[in-house]
Steps between C-alpha positions, in 0.01 A plus 500: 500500500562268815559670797906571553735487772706792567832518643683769660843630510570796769273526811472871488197719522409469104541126543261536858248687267537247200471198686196558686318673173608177318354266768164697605447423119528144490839428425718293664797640643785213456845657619639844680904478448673761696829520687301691765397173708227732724373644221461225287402272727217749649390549130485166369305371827214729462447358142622164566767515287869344570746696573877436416827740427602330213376640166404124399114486371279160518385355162138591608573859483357687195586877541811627739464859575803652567434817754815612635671819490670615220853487543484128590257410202803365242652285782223338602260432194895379362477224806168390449415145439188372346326312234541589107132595476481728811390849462741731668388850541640786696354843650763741451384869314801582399605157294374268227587197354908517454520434848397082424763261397437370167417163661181627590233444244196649656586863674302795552458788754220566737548877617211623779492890504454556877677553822538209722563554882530208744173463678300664227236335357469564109220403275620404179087610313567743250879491580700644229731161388724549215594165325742373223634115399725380297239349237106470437481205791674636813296851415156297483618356839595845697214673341265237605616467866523906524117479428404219717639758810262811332791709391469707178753333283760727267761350229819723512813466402811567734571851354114622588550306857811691551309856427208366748731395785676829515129680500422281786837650680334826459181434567552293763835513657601851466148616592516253830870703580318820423196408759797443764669827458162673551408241809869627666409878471175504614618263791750838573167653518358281753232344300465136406438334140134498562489867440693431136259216430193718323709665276670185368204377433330805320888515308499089372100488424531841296765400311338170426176725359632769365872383391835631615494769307212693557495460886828651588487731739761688763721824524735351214223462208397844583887600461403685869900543514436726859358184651745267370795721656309468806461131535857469397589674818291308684675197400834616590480208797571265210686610220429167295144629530564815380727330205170259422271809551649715286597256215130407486393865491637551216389229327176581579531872332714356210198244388267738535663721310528274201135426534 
């Protein structure tokens, strides 16, 4: 296959992430569109891309990667303008394929499972990528440039995408808001996140070893209700807190009941 060039609608951090995976492996990065002229412009210069705010794509473009956020994915991959043969691919978990016009005849979706944060950099080597097209062709073409940046390819549908993205608000979103809460109280105690950091640690590279499931540990799992009563009162600074606390809780002692 001759090497591509690779487009880019939205400027945002999974763009950021895309776009310099894409061009540290050889391919050339033809276009960043994004009504965000900083942003755009910024990203497309350190590829040497052009940048322009009109969803209008140069004949020489072979895949457009749509990376925006979800609510504004219909509108703009509605406005886009390119060549019949372009590939058109977006990166959104949570959708598949309805969202392309019909005038599209080579779509697909390119769905990274990571967290992106401005500044961040993230290697894309054994990055889970899950893929789908619209025929044979466009998924040859995703699953091909997925494995030129070292990510572990995966075929799945938009139901099974759906499932993972709301794991990955668990695992990773919910969890980050749970590290927060914990940060705040210990800050009432007058120690810093450094203190905290050991025992995340130990908590994520347990779980990785020894599964969920068998490393739970904590006052709730051992249904220690005298414990639990006191940490509610503890926690009567913040009764959201408690409310998130104590919901938890007993989720904790119903699963483990069950099990």
């Amino acid at each position: 296959m001759r090497q591509l060039n690779i487009s880019f609608a939205g400027a945002g951090r999974v763009a950021d992430a895309l776009c310099r995976a894409f061009y540290e492996a050889g391919f050339r990065i033809a276009q960043v569109v994004s009504p965000s002229g900083q942003n755009g412009r910024d990203l497309a210069g350190k590829y040497g891309a052009v940048w322009s705010d009109k969803l209008i794509f140069s004949d020489n473009t072979d895949i457009i990667i749509v990376a925006v956020p979800d609510h504004l994915l219909s509108e703009v991959i509605a406005n886009i303008q390119c060549e019949t043969g372009t590939l058109i691919a977006h990166t959104a978990g949570s959708y598949g394929l309805e969202v392309f016009p019909p005038r599209f005849t080579g779509t697909g979706v390119l769905y990274p499972l990571q967290t992106f944060t401005k500044g961040r950099r993230i290697t894309f080597r054994d990055l889970p990528v899950f893929i789908e097209a619209s025929g044979s062709r466009p998924l040859d073409i995703l699953k091909s440039i997925c494995e030129k940046i070292e990510a572990k390819v995966y075929i799945a549908d938009v139901e099974r995408r759906r499932l993972l993205h709301l794991s990955a608000v668990f695992i990773c979103n919910f969890t980050n808001h749970m590290i927060h809460a914990g940060f705040e109280i210990a800050q009432k105690a007058g120690f810093s996140f450094d203190v905290l950091m050991p025992l995340l640690t130990e908590t994520i590279e347990k779980a990785s070893e020894l599964g969920p499931g068998r490393s739970q540990t904590g006052p709730a799992v051992r249904n220690d209700m005298n414990t639990i009563r006191k940490q509610m009162e503890l926690l009567s600074f913040s009764p959201e807190l408690q409310r998130v606390y104590g919901e938890v809780s007993e989720s904790i002692i119903n699963l483990n009941k069950n099990s």
